[in-house]
Structure formats: C-alpha cells, structure tokens
N, C-alpha and C positions, 0 to 999 in steps of 0.2 A: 238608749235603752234606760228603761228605772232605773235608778240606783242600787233597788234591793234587787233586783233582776240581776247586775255585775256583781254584788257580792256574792248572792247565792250563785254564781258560778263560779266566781274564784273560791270561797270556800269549798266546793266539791271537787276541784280540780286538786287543790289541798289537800283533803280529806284522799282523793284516790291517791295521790302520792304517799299519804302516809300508809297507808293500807299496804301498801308495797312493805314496805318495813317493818311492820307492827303485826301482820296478819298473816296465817297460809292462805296464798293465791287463790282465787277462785279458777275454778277452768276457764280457760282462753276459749274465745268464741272461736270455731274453728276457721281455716285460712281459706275461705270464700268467695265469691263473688260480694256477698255484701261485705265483706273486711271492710270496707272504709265507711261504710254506712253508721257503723256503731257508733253510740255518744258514749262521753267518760263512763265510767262506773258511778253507781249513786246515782244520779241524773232522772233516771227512770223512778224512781222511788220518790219524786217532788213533783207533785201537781204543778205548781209556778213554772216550775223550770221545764219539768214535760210537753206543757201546754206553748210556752217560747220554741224551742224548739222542733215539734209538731209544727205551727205556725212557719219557723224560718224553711223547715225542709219541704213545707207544700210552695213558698215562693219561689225559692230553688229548683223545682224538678214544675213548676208551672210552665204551661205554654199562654204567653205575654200575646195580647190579641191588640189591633189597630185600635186608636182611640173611637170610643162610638160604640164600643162591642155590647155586648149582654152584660157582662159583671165588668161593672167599672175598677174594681180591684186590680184585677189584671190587663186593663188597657191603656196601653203609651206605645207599644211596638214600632218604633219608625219615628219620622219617614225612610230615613237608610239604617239599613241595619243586615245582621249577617247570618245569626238565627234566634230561634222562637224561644229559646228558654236557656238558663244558665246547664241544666242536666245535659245539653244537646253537646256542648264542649268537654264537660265532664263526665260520660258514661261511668256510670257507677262512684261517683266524684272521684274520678280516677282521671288518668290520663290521657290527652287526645293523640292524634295519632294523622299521618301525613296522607295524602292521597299515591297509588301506587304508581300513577302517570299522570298525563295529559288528560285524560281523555276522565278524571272522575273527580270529585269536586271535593273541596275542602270542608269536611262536615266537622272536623274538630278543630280549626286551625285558621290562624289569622295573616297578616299580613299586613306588616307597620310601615311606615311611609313618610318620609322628610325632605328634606331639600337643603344645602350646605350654603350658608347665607354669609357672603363674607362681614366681618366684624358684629352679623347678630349671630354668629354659628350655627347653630343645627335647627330648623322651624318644619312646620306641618305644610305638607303641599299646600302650596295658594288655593289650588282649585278644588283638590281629593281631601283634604284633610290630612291627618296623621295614621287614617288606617283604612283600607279599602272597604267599601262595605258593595257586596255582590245583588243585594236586593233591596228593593223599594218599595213602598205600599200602593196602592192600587192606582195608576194613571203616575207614579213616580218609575224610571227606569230606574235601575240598580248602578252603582257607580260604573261596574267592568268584573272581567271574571280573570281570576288568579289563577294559571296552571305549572304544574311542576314536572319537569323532565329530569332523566335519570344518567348519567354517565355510567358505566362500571368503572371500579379501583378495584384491583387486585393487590393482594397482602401475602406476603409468605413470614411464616414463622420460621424461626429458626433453625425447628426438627424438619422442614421444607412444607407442612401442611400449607395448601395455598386458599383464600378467604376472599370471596368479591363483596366488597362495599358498593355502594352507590352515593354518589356527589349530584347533590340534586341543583339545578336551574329553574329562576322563574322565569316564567312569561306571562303576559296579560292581553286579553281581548275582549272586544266590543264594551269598551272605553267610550263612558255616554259622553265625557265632557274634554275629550281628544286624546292628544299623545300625553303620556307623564313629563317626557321630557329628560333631562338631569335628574337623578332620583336617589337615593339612598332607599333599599329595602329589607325585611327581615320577616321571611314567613317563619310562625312560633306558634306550637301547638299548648294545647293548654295543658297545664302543670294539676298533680291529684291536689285535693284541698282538706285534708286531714288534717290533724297534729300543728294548726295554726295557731293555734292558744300559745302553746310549748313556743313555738317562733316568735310571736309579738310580744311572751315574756322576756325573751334574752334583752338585756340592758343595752346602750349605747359603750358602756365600758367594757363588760364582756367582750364585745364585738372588737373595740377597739386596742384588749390585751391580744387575741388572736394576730394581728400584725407585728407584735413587740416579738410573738413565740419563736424560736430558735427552729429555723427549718432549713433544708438540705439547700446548696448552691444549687440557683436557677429558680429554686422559690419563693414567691411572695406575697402581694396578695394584700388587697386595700378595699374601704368603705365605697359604698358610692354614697354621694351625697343630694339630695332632692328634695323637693317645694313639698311639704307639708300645707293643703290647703287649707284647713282647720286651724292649722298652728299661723299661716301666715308667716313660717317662718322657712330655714334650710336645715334638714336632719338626716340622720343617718339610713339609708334604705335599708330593708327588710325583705320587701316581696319584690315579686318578678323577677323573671330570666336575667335580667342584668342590677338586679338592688334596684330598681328605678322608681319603686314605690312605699313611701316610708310609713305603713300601717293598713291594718285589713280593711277597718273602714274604707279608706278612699282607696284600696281594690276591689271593692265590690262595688263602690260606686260608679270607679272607672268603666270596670266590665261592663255594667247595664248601660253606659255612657257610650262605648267605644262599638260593643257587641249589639247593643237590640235597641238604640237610639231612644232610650227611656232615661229623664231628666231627673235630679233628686238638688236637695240642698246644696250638693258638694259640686257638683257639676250642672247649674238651674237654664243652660243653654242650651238647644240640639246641636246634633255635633253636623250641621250644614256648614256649610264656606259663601262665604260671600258672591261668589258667582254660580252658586247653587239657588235658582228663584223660587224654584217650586219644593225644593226642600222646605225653604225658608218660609213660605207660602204656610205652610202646615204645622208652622212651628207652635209648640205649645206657649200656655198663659203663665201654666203653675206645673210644681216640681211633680211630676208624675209618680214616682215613686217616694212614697213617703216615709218621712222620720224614723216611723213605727217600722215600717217594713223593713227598713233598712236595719233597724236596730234584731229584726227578729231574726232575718238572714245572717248578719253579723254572730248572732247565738248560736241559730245552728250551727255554722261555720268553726267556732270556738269550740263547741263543745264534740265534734266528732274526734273520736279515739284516735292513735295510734294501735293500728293492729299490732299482735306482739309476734315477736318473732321464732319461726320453727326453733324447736328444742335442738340443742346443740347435739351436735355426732361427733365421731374421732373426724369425718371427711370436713366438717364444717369448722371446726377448730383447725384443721389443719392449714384450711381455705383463709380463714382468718390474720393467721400467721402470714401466710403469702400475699395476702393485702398489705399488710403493713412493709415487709418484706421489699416491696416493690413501692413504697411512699405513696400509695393511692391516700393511705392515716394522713397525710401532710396536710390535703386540701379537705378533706372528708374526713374531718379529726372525730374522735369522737371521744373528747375535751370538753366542749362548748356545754358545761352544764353549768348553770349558772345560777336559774331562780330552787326556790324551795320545791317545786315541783319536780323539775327537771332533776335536781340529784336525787330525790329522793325516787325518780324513776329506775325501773331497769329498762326503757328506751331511750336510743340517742339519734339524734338528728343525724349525724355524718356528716357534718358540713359545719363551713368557720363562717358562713353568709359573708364574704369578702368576693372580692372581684379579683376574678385572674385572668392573666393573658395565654387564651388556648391555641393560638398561633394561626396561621394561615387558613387551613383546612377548613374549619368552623366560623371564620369572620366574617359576619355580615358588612361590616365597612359603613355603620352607621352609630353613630355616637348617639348615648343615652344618658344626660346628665353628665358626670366627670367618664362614666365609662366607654372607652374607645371602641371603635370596631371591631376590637383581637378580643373583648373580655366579655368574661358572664359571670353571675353568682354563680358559686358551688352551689349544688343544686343538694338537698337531703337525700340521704338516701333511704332512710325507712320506711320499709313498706316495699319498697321498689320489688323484691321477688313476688309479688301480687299483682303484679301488673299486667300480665297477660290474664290471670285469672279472675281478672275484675272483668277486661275486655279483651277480646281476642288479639284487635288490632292497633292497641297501644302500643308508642313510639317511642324511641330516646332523644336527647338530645332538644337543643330548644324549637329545631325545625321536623323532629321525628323522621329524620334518614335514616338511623339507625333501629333498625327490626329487634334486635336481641341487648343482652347487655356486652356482648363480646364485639360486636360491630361497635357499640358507643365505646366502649374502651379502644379502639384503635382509629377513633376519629382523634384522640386527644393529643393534643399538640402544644406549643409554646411553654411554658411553666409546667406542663407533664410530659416533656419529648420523655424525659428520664424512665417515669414509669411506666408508657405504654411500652418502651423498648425492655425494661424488665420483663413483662407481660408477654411480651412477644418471647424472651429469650428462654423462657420457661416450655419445658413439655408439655405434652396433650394431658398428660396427668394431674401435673400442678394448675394448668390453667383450668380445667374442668375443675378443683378443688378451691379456686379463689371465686371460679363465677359459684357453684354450691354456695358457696358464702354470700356473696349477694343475695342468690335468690333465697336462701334463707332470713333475712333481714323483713 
C-alpha cells in the first residue's frame, strides 16, 4: 500500500480513538446485519481513504472468474479451489458456519490436511496438499468432497436441565487422486474479519506479558510461533484458529492461496502437488493477484469497525459479573489493551491471542507450528452476539459444531474443565444472565 495510504489510516484509527475520550459519542450504527460492514469513523469523510476502501470491498465480495474471463481484473480462479469469492466464506464478513449433515456441502468451511513425517514433523499431503479443494475448472476434477456426520452428546446441568450437543465426523468421497491414507485433519469454518487493525496493533510484548499474568491453577496459555514470509523470519502468530499466521497480509494472501487458487507475491506458486499434472498443466506465469489489490483488500480489512456493543442493563452487568465469576476473564481477558487506539477505546478484544489446551472434545490431533492438537487461540469475542444477526447460520467453534453460544461453552475442555463446570453449576437464571452478556458484546 502507499505510504500515505497507511498513514492516513493509522491517523484516523487515532483520531477515532481519541474521539472516544474527547467528544460525545455519535449514535452507534444500529446492531444489524451490516454491523460488520461499517469502516472506522472518519473514514468516509476522506476521498483517498474512501476510494481504498471501496476498491478493497468490491475485491472482497468479487466473484474471482477462470483465467481468460471478460475482466482480467478478476481472473485467476483455480485450477483447484473451493469457492468464488472471499464474501462466499464470510457472509456478511461474518462468520461461516458447518454443514448440518452428510448430505449438504461446505459452503463456509474448509478442511486442512497433513501427514506426521517422522523427524520432518508435520507436512502437506504429498498428493492433496495441505487443504482439500472440492472443485476444479473446466476438464480439471476437484480433489474429493468433505462430508460431516453428527453424533448426539447429551449434557445435564446441574438443576438437571438436559442439552444435546453434537460431535461432529469427517468423511471424504470421490477422492480424484485415491485414498488419503494416514491423515491428520481439521475442518475450520471461517472466523468474522472485523476489528483486525485493533489485533495486528497488539505488540509482540503485550502478547508476551499475557503469559507472565497471574491466573487460576490449570491455566496457561502460550504464543505460537511461525514463518513470517515477508520477514523471512520466525514470529509471534496473530491470526488463525490456532496463532498459525503472523500478520493480515499473508492471511489474505494465504486465503486467495489456499481458498480460490489465485497466486500473489507472497505465495507466486499454484497450490498443485506434484502428482497433480493437469493442475500443474494450467499453472500460471505471473502473480495473479496483484500488489495493488492486495494492498486494497488489506485496507478494507483494516479499516472495518468494531460494532459497539448493546447498552448495558442491570441483566447484562449482572451477566458480566458471572463471566468473570466463573474465569471465562482468564482466557478472554479483557486486559489486552495495549496500542493508543485500543485503550483509548471502549471495545475490547476478549482474548489474550495465546494458545491453550481445550482438551479432548475439540482436538483435531493435528499440530500447526508449535501448536498441538489439544490447542487454539482464544478466539475474540466482540461482536460475537451479532452473529446470528449478520447470518442465520453461523457457527461456533473452529469447526462450527456448536449452533448457539451455550453449546460452544460446553464444548470447552482441558485449561477450561473449571469454567465450563462453573457454567454448568449455575442455574437457568444465571446462565441466561452470562450468555445476555455475550450476546450483548
């Protein structure tokens, strides 16, 4: 991006945190469907910055056509890839969400893939890659199709209310290039992309006093650490379900990389395998997604809002209280304010971005850089009671098992037995008063 292009956003991200402190609030855009749509404050009042942003959000909600199309702009699509546009995963740049059986297809949701390589550790399938990709462009088959089955778990609270979860299974068929074999897998729907400025502010140190912080026995909680492609070096992750990616750039790169087989600077390869011929047959010359584009998507991305959160009640303060009450605060602190923008906000992430171990129930059993099979980032939670209101059928959870937020809190396990067993131990009254609080956020 210009130069004066990143100042003039860090300045207005500036400028809107001061405005917090300095000014009476303007009215909050109401709690929407497009909540997550909105850019900072200010934003709109700057042609330069308008015009970036316009730009990044027509790339974003574009449908990305095969190379050869009508508008070269928009053409790199493939050869494997999963679908047509970044909007497709993020409805309403919001959250994606699981398929409800067998039988309906992964419209928000992916499906990572390794192999456990003695002394090289953890690599991308020899023949699949590292992510399945379902579809191919015209005379290419699609890798295979990912389906999910349900078990019921049944849950009793304490006052005896009884709760069926589901514990979901994958399976895979018509598999172009055979069996998988030994596999390591982790279907992961996609996460909302708001309030990313706010995240790739937070320091390496910030990050790093969160592990020193004084918290209850049985909690912990560490960095992951990963390949920085630009830097060429090993840094502190940020993004993704497990820390696995240390800056937005190379997650938007990745995605167009991983998601819709469109090549850029960061990743100037197609994501074929070597025993893929006719992928490779089709492989592009030059970086299909360019600098520019990358840098514009990047913009918008940075600059969409944190929606603010519903005005407090006596039910939501109370709800509040029972969060902490029960150490949900511990992993989902809401500490982590670090840059000049972030204290000067009145939103908070909920989240230490460390890695913890959520125990059996939720382990993929597939290592992602330092992070094991037991761990994920803590995941933000701002925003999160907009989640159904963005999209009907938005999920919890990095695989979207969980339907509500009361099902995702009783998936939680390892470094949270403690609080979900608080959550459980509580009545129908206080729990309806901690989840209020969530969906207030």
């Amino acid at each position: 991006m210009h130069a004066t292009i990143r100042i003039l956003l860090y300045c207005l991200l500036v400028q809107t945190a001061y405005a917090h402190e300095t000014t009476s609030p303007s009215p909050p855009p109401l709690r929407t469907a497009d909540a997550y749509t909105q850019p900072v404050d200010g934003l709109l009042a700057d042609t330069k910055a308008l015009s970036a942003f316009q730009a990044g959000r027509t790339l974003f909600r574009q449908v990305w056509t095969i190379p050869g199309g009508e508008d070269s702009r928009f053409s790199g699509l493939g050869p494997l890839y999963n679908r047509f546009s970044c909007v497709a995963c993020h409805p309403g740049n919001g959250r994606g969400f699981a398929p409800d059986g067998p039988h309906q297809s992964m419209k928000a949701m992916l499906v990572r893939l390794s192999v456990a390589v003695p002394q090289h550790g953890n690599l991308p399938h020899p023949v699949y890659g590292d992510q399945l990709n379902e579809f191919g462009i015209p005379g290419l088959a699609g890798e295979g199709i990912a389906q999910i089955d349900y078990d019921p778990v049944s849950i009793t609270f304490a006052d005896g209310e009884v709760m069926t979860l589901r514990r979901p299974t994958l399976r895979f068929s018509e598999l172009a290039y055979g069996p998988l074999g030994q596999i390591q897998t982790s279907p992961r729907i996609a996460p909302a992309v708001f309030g990313l400025a706010v995240l790739a502010s937070i320091s390496d140190e910030d990050i790093l006093r969160q592990t020193q912080r004084r918290k209850p026995a049985g909690i912990a909680g560490r960095p992951n650490r990963v390949w920085d492609i630009a830097q060429q070096k090993t840094v502190i992750g940020k993004f993704g379900w497990k820390a696995n990616v240390p800056n937005l750039r190379q997650q938007i790169a990745s995605a167009f990389h991983g998601d819709l087989s469109i090549t850029s600077s960061l990743f100037p390869q197609e994501n074929c395998t070597p025993q893929q011929a006719i992928c490779l047959s089709q492989a592009s010359q030059l970086p299909e997604l360019t600098d520019q584009q990358l840098d514009d998507i990047q913009f918008y991305l940075r600059a969409l809002a944190v929606p603010p959160p519903a005005s407090p009640t006596a039910q939501i303060n109370r709800g509040a209280a029972l969060f902490k009450r029960a150490q949900c605060i511990e992993c989902h602190t809401d500490q982590l304010r670090t840059s000049q923008a972030i204290r000067a906000s009145s939103h908070t992430p909920y989240t230490d971005l460390l890695l913890h171990d959520m125990g059996d129930g939720l382990a993929d059993h597939r290592p992602d850089f330092l992070a094991n099979g037991r761990e994920w980032r803590t995941p933000p939670l701002w925003g999160i009671g907009l989640a159904k209101t963005v999209h009907a059928n938005a999920g919890f959870l990095h695989d979207g098992r969980a339907r509500d937020l009361q099902e995702a809190i009783l998936w939680h396990g390892g470094e949270a037995d403690s609080a979900r067993e608080r959550f459980m131990r509580l009545n129908k009254e206080d729990r309806a008063a901690l989840l209020q609080f969530l969906e207030s956020l």
